[in-house]
PyMOL Python script that loads the backbone (N, CA, C, O; Angstrom):
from pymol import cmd

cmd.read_pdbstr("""\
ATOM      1  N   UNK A   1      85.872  98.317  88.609  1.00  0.00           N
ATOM      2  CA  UNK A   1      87.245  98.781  88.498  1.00  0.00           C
ATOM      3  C   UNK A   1      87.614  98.805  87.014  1.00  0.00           C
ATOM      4  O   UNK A   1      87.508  97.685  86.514  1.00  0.00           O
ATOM      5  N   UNK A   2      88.067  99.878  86.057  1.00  0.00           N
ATOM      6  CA  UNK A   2      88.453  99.951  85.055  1.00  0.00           C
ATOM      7  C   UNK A   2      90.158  99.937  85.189  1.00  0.00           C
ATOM      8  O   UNK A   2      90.924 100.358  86.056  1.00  0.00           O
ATOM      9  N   UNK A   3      90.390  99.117  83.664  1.00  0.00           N
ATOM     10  CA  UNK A   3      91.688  98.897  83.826  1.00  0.00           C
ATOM     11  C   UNK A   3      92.912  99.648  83.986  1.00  0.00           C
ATOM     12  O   UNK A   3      94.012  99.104  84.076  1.00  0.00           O
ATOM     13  N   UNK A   4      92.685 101.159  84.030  1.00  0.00           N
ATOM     14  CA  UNK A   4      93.888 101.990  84.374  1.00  0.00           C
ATOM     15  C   UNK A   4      94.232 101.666  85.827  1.00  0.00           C
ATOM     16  O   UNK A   4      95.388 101.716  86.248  1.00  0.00           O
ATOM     17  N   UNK A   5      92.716 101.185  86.900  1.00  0.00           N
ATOM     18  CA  UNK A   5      92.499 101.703  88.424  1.00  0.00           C
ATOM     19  C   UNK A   5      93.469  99.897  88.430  1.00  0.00           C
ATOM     20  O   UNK A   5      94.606  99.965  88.897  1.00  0.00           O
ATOM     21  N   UNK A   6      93.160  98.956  88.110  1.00  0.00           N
ATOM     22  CA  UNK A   6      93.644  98.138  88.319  1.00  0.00           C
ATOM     23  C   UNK A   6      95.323  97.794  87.392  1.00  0.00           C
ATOM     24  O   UNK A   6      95.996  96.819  87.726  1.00  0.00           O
ATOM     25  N   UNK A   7      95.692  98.549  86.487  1.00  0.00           N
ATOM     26  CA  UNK A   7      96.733  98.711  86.650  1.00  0.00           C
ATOM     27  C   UNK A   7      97.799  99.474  87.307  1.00  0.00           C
ATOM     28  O   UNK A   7      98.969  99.125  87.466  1.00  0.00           O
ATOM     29  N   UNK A   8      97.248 100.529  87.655  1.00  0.00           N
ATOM     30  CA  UNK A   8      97.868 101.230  88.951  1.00  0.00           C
ATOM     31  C   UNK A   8      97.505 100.296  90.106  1.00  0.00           C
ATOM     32  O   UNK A   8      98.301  99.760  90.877  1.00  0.00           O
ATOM     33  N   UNK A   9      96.883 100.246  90.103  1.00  0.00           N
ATOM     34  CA  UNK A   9      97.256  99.155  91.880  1.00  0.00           C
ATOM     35  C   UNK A   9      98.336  98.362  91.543  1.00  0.00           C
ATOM     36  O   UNK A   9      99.422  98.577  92.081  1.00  0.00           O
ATOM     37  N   UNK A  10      98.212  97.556  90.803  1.00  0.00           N
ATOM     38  CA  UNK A  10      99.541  96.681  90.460  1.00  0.00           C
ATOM     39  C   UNK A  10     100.691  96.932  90.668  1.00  0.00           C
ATOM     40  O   UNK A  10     101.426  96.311  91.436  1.00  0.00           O
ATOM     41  N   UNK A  11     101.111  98.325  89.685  1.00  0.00           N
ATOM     42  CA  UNK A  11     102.157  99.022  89.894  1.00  0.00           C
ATOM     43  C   UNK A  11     102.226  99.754  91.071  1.00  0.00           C
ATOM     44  O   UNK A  11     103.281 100.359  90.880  1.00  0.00           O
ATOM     45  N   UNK A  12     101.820 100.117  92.168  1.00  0.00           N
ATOM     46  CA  UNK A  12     101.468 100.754  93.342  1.00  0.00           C
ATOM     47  C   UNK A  12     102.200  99.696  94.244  1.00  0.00           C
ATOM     48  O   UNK A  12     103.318  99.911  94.712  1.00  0.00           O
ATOM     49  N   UNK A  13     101.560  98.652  94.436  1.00  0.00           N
ATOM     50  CA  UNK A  13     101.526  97.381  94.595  1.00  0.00           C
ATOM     51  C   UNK A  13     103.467  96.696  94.556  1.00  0.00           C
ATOM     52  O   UNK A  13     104.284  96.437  95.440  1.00  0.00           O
ATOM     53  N   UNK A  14     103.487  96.645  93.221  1.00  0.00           N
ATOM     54  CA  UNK A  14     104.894  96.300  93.217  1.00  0.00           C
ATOM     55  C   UNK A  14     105.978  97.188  93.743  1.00  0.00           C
ATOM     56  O   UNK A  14     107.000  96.585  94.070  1.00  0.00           O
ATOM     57  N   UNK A  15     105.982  98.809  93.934  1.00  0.00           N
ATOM     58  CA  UNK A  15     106.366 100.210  93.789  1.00  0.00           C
ATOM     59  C   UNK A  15     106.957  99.927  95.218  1.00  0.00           C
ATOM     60  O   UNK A  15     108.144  99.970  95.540  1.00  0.00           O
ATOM     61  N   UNK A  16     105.689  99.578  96.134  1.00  0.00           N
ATOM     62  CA  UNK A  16     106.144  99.456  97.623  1.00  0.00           C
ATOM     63  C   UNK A  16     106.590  98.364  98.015  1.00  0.00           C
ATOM     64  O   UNK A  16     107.518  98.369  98.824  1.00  0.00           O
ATOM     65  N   UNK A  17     106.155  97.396  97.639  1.00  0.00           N
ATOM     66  CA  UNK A  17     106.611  95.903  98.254  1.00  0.00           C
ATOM     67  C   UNK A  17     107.809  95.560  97.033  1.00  0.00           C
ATOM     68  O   UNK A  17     107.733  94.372  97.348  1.00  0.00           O
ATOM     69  N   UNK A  18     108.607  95.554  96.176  1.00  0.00           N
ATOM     70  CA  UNK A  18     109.638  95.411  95.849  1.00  0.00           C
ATOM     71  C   UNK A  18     110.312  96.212  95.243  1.00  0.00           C
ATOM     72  O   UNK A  18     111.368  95.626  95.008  1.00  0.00           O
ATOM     73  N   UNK A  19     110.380  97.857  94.574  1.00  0.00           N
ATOM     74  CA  UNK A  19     110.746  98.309  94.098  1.00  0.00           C
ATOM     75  C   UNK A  19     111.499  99.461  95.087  1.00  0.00           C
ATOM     76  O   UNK A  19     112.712  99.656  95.000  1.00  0.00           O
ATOM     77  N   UNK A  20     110.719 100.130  95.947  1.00  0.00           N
ATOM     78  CA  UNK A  20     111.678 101.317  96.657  1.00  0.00           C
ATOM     79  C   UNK A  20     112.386 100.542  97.151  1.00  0.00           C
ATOM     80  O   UNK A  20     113.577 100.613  96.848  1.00  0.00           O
ATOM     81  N   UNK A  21     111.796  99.159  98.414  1.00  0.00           N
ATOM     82  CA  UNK A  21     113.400  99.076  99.494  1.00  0.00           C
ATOM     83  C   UNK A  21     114.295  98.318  98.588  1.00  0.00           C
ATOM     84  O   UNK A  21     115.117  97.553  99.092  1.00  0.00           O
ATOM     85  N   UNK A  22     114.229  98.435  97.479  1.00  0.00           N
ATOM     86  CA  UNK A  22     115.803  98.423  97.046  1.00  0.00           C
ATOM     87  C   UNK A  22     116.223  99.291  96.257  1.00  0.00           C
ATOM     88  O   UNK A  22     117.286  99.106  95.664  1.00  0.00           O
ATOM     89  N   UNK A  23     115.607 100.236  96.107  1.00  0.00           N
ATOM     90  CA  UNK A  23     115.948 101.089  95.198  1.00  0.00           C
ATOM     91  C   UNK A  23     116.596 102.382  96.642  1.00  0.00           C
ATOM     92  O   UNK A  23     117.635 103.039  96.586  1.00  0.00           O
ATOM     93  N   UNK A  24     115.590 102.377  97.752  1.00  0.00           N
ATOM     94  CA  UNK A  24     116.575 102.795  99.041  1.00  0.00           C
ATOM     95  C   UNK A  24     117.816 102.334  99.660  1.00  0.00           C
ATOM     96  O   UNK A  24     118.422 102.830 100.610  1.00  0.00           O
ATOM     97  N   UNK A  25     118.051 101.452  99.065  1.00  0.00           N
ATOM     98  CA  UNK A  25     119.052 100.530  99.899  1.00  0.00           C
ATOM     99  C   UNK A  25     120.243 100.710  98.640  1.00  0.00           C
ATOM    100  O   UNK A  25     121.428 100.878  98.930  1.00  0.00           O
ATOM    101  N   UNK A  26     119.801 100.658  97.335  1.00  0.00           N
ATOM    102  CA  UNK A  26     121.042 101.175  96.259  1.00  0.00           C
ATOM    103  C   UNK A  26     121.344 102.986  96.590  1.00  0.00           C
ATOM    104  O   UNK A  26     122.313 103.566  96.101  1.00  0.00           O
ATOM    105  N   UNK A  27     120.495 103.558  97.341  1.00  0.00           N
ATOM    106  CA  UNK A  27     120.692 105.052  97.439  1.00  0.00           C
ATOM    107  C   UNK A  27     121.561 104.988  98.210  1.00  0.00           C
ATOM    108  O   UNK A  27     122.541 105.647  97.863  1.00  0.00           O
ATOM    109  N   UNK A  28     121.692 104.308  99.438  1.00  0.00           N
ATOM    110  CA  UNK A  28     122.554 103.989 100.721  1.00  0.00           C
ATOM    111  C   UNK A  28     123.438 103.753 100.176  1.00  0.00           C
ATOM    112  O   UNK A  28     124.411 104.471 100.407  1.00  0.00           O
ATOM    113  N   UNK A  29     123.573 102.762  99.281  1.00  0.00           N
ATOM    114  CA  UNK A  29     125.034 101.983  99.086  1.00  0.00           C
ATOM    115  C   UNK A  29     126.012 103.777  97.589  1.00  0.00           C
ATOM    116  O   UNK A  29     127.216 103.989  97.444  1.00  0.00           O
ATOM    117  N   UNK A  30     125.235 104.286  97.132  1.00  0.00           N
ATOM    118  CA  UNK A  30     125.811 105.683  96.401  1.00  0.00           C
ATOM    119  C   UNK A  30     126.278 106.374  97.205  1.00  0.00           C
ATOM    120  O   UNK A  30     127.470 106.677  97.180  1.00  0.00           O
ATOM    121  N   UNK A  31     125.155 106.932  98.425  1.00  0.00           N
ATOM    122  CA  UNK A  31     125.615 107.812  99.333  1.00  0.00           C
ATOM    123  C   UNK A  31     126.395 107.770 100.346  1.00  0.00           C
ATOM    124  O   UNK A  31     126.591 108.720 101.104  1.00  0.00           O
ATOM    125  N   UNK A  32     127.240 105.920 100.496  1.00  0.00           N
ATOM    126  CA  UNK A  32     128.347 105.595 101.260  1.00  0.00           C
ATOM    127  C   UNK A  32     129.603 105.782  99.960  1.00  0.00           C
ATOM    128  O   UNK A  32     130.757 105.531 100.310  1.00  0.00           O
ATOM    129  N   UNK A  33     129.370 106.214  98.501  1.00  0.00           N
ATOM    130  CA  UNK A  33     130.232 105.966  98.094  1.00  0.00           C
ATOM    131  C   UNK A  33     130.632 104.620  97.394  1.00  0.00           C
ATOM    132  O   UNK A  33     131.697 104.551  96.781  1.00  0.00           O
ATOM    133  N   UNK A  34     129.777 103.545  97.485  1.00  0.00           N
ATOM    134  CA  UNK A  34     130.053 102.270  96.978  1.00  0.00           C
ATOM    135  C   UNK A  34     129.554 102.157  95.134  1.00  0.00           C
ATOM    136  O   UNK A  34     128.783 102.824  94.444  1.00  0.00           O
ATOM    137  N   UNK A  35     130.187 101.310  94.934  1.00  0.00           N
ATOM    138  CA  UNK A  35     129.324 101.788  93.209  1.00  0.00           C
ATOM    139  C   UNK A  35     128.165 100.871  93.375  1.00  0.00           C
ATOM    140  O   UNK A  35     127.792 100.254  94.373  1.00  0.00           O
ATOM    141  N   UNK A  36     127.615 100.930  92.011  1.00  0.00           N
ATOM    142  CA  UNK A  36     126.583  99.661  91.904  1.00  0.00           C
ATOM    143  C   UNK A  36     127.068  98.207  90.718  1.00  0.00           C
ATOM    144  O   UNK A  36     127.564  98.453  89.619  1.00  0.00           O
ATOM    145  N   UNK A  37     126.903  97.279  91.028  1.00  0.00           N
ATOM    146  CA  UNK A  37     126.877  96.083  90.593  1.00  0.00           C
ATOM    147  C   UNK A  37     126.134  96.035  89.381  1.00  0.00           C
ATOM    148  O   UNK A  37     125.344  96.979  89.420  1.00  0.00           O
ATOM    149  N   UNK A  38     126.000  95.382  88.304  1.00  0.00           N
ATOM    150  CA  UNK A  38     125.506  94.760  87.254  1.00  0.00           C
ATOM    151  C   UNK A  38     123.982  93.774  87.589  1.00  0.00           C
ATOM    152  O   UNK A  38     123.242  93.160  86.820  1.00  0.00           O
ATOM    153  N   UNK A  39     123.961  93.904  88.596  1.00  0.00           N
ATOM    154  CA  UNK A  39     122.462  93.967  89.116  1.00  0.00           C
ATOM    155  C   UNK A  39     121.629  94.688  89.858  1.00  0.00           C
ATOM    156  O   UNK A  39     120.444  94.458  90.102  1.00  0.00           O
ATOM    157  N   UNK A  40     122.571  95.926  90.346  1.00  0.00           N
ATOM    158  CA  UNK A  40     121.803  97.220  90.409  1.00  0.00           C
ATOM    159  C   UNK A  40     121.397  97.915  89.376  1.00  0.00           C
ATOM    160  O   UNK A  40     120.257  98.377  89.326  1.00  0.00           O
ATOM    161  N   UNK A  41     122.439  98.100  88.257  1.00  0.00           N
ATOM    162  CA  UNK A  41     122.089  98.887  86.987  1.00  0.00           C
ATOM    163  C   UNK A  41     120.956  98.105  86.553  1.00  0.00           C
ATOM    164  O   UNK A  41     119.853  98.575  86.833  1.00  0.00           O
ATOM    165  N   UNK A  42     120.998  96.973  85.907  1.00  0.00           N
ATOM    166  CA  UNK A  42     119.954  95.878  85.750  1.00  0.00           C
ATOM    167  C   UNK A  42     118.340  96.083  86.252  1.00  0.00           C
ATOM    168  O   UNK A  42     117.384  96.334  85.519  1.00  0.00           O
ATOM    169  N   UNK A  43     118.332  95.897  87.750  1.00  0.00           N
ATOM    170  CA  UNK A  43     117.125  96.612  88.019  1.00  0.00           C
ATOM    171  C   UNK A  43     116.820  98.060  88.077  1.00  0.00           C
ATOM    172  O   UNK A  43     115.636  98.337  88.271  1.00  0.00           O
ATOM    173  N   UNK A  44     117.348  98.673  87.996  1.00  0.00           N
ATOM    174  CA  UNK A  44     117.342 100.464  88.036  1.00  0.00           C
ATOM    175  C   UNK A  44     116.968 100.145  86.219  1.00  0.00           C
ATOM    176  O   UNK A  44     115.924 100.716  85.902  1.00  0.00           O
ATOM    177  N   UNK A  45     117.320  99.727  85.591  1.00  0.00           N
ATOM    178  CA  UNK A  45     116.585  99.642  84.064  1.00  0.00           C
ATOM    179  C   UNK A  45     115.215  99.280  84.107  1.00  0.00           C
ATOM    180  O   UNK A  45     114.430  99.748  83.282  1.00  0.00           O
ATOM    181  N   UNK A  46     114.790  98.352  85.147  1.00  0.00           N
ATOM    182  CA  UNK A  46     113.059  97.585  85.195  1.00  0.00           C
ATOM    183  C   UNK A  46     112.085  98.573  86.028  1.00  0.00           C
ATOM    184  O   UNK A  46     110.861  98.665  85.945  1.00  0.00           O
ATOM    185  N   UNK A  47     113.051  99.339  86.917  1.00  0.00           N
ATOM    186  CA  UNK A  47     112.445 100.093  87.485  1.00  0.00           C
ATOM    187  C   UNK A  47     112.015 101.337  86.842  1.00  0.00           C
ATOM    188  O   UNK A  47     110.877 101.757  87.055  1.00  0.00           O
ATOM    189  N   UNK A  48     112.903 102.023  86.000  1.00  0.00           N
ATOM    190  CA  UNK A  48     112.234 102.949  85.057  1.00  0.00           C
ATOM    191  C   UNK A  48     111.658 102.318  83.980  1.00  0.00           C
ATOM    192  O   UNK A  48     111.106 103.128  83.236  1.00  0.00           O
ATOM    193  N   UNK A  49     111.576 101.116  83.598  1.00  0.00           N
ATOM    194  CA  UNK A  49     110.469 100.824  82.454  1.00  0.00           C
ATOM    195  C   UNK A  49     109.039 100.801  83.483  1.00  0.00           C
ATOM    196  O   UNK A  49     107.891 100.989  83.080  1.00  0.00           O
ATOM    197  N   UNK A  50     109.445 100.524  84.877  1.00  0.00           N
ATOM    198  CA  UNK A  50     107.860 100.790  85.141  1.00  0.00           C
ATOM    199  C   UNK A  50     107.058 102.136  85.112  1.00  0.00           C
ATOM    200  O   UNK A  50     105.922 102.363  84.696  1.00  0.00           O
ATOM    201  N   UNK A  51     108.371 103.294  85.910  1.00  0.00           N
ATOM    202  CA  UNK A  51     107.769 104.802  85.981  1.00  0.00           C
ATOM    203  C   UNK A  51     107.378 105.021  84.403  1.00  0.00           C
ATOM    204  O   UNK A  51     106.309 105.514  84.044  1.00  0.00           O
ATOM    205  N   UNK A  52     108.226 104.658  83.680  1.00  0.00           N
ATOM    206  CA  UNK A  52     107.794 105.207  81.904  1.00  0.00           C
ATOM    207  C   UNK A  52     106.328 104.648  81.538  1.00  0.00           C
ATOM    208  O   UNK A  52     105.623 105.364  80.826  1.00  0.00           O
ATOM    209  N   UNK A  53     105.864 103.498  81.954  1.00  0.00           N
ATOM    210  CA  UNK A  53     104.223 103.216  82.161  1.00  0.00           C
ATOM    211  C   UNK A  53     103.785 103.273  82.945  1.00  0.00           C
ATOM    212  O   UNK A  53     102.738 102.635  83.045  1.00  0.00           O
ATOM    213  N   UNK A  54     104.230 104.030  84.016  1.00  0.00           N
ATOM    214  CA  UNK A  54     103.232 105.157  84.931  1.00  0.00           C
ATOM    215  C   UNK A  54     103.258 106.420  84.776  1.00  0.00           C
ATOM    216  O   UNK A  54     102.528 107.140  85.459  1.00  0.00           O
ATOM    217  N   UNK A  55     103.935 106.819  84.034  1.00  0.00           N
ATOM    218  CA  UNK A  55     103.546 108.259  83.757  1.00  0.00           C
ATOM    219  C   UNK A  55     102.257 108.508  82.799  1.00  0.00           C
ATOM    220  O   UNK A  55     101.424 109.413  82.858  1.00  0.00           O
ATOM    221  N   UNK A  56     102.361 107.412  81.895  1.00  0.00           N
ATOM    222  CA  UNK A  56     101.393 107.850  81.217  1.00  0.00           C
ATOM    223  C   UNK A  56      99.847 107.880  82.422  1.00  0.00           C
ATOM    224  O   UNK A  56      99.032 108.789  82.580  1.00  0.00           O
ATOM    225  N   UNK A  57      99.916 106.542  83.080  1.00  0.00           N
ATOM    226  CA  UNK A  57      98.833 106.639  83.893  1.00  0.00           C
ATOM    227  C   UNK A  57      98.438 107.739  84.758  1.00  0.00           C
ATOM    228  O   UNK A  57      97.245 107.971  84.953  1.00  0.00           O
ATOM    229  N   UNK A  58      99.705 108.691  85.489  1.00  0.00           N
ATOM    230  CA  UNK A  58      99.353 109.587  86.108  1.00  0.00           C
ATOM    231  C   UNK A  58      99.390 110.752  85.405  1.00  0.00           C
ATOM    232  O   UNK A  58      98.944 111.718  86.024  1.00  0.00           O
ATOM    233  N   UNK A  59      99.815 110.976  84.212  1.00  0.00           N
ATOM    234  CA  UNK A  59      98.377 111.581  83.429  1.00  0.00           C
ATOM    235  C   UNK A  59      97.327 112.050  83.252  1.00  0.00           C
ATOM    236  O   UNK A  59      96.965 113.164  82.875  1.00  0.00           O
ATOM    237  N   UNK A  60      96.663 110.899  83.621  1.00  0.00           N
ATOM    238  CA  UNK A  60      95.189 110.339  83.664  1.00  0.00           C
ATOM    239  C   UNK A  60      94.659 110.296  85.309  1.00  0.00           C
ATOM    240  O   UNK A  60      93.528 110.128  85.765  1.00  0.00           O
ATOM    241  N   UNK A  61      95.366 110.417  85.672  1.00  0.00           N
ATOM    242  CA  UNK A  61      95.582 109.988  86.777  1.00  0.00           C
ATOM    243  C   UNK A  61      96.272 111.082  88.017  1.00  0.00           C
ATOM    244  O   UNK A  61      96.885 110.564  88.950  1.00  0.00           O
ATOM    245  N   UNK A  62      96.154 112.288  87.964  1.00  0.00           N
ATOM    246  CA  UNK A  62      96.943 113.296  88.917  1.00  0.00           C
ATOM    247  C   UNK A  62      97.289 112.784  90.514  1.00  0.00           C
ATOM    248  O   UNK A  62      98.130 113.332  91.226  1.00  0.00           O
ATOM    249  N   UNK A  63      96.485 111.656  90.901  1.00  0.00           N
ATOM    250  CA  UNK A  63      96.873 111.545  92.417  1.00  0.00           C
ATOM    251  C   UNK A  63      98.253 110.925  92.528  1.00  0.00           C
ATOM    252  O   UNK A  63      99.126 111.025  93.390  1.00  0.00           O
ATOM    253  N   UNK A  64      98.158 110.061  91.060  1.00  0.00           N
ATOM    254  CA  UNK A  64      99.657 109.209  91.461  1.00  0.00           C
ATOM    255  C   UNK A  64     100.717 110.264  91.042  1.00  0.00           C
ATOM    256  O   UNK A  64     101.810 109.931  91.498  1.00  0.00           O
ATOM    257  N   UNK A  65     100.776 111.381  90.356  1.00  0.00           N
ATOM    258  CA  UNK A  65     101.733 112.374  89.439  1.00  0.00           C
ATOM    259  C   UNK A  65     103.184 112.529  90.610  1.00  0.00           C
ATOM    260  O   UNK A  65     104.371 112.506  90.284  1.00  0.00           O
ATOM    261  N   UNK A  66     102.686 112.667  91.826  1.00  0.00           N
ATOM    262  CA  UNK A  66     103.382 112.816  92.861  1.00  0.00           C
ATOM    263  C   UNK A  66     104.628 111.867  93.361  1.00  0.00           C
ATOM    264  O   UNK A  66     105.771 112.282  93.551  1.00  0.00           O
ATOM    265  N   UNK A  67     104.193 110.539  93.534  1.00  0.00           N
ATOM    266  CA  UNK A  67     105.030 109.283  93.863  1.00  0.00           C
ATOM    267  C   UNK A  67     105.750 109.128  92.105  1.00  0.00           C
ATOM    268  O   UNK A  67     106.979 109.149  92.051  1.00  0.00           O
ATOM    269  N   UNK A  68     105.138 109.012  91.048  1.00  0.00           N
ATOM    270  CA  UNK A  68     106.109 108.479  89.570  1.00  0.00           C
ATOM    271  C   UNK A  68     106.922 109.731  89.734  1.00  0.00           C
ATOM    272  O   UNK A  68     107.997 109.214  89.431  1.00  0.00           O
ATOM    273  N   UNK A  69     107.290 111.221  90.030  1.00  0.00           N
ATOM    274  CA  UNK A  69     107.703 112.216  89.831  1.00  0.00           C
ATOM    275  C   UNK A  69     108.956 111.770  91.198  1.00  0.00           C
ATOM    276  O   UNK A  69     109.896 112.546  91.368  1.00  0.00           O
ATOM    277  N   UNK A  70     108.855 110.664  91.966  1.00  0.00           N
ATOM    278  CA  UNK A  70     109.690 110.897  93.277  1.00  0.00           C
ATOM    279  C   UNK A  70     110.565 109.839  92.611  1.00  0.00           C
ATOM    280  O   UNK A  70     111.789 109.838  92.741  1.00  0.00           O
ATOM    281  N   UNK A  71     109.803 108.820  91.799  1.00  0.00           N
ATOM    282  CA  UNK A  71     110.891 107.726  91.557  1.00  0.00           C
ATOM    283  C   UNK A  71     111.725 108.216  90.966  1.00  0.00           C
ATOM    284  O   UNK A  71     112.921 108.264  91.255  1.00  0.00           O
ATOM    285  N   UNK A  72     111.042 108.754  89.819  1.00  0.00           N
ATOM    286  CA  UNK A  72     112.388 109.379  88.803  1.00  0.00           C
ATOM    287  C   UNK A  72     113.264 110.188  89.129  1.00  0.00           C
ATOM    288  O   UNK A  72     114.221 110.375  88.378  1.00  0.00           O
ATOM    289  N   UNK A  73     113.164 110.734  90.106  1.00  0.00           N
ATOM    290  CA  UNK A  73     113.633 111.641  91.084  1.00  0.00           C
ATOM    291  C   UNK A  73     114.722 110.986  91.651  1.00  0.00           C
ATOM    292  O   UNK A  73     115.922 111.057  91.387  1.00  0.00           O
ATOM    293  N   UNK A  74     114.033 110.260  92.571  1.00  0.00           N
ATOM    294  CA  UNK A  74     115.408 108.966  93.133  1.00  0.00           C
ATOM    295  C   UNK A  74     116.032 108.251  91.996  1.00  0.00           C
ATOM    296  O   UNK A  74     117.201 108.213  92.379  1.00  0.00           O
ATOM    297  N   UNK A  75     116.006 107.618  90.763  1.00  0.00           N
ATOM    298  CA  UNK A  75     116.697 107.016  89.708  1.00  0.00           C
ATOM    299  C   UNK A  75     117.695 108.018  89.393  1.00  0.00           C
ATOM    300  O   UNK A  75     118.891 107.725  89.402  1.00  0.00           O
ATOM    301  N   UNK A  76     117.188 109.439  89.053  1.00  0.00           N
ATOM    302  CA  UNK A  76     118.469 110.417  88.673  1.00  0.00           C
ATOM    303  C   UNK A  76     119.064 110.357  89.728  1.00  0.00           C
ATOM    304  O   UNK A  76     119.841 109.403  89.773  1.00  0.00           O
ATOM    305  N   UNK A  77     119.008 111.502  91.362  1.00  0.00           N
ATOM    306  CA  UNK A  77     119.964 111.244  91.943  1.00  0.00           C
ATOM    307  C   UNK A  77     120.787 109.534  91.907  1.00  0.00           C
ATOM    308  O   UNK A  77     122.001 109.465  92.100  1.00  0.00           O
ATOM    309  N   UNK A  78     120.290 108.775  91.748  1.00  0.00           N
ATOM    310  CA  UNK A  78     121.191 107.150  92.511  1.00  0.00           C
ATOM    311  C   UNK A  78     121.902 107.406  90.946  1.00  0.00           C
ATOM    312  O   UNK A  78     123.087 107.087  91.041  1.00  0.00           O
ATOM    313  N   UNK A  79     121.702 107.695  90.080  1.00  0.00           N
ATOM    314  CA  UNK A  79     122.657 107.262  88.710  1.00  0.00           C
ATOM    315  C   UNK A  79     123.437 108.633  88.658  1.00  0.00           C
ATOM    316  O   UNK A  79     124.540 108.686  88.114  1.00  0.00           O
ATOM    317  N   UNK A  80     122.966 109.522  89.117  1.00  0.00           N
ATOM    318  CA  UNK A  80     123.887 110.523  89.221  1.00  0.00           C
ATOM    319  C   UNK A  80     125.113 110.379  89.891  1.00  0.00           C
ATOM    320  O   UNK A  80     126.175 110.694  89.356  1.00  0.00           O
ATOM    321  N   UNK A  81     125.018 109.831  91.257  1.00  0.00           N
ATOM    322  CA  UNK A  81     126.352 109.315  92.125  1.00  0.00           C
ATOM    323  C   UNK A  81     126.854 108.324  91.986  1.00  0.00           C
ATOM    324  O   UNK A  81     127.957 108.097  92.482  1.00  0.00           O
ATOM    325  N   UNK A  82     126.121 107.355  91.196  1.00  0.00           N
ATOM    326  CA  UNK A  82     126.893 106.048  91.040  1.00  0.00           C
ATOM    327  C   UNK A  82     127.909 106.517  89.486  1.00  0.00           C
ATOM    328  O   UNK A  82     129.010 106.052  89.191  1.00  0.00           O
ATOM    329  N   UNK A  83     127.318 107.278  88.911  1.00  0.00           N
ATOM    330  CA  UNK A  83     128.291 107.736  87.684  1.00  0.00           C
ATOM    331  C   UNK A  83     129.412 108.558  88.185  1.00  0.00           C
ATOM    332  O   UNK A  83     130.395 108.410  87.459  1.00  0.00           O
ATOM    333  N   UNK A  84     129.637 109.451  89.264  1.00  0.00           N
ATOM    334  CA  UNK A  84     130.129 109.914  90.164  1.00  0.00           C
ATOM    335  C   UNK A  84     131.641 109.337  90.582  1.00  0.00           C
ATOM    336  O   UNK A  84     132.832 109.623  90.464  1.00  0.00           O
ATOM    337  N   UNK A  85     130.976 108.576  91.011  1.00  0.00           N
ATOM    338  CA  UNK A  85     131.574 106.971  91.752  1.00  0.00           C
ATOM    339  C   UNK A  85     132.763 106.448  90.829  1.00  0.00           C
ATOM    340  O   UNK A  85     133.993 106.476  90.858  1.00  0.00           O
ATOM    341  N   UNK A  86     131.660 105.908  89.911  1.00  0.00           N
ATOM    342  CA  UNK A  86     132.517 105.625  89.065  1.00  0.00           C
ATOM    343  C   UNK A  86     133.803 106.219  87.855  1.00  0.00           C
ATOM    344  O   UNK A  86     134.517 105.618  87.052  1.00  0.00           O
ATOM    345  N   UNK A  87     133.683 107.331  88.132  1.00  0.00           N
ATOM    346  CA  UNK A  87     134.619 108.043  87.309  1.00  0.00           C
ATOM    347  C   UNK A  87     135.424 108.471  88.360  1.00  0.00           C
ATOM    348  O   UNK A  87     136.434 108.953  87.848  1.00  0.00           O
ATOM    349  N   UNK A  88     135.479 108.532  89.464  1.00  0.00           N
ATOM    350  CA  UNK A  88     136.263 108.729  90.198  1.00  0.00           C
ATOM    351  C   UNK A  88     137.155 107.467  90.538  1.00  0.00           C
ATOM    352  O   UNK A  88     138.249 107.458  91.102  1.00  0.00           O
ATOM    353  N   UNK A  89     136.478 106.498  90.095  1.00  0.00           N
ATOM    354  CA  UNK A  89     137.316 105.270  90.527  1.00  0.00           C
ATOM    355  C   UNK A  89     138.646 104.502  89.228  1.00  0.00           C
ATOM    356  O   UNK A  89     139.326 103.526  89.545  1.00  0.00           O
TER     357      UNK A  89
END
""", "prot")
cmd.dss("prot")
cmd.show_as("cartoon", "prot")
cmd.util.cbc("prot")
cmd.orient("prot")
């Protein structure tokens, strides 16, 4: 295993077991309209420092190009409505 293959697992790894279901569950709480907390913004910051060192990997890497392209995907929409949110409030 060379170290890109074992740093993508890692991040793969963390992506599913702690990073989407809450990063789904802050989408829920936008798309009811609720804002986010100072520990949603907080992790929505750790969560794109991870996609920003996975992009480079999928790169290198085309199978993952797909899932880092969905996170960032979900980070804009959820900061899109929570900015939303908040200017409306």
């Amino acid at each position: 295993m060379d170290k890109d293959t074992g740093t993508i697992v890692v991040l793969m790894e963390r992506l599913e077991k702690q990073r989407l279901p809450r990063i789904f569950s802050m989408q829920e709480k936008v798309d009811a309209g609720e804002p986010l907390d100072d520990m949603d913004l907080d992790y929505l910051e750790k969560v794109m420092a991870d996609a920003r060192g996975a992009i480079s990997l999928a790169e290198k890497h085309p199978e993952y190009q797909l899932i880092v392209s969905k996170v960032i995907e979900l980070y804009n929409d959820i900061t899109d409505k929570a900015l939303k949110i908040e200017n409306n409030s």
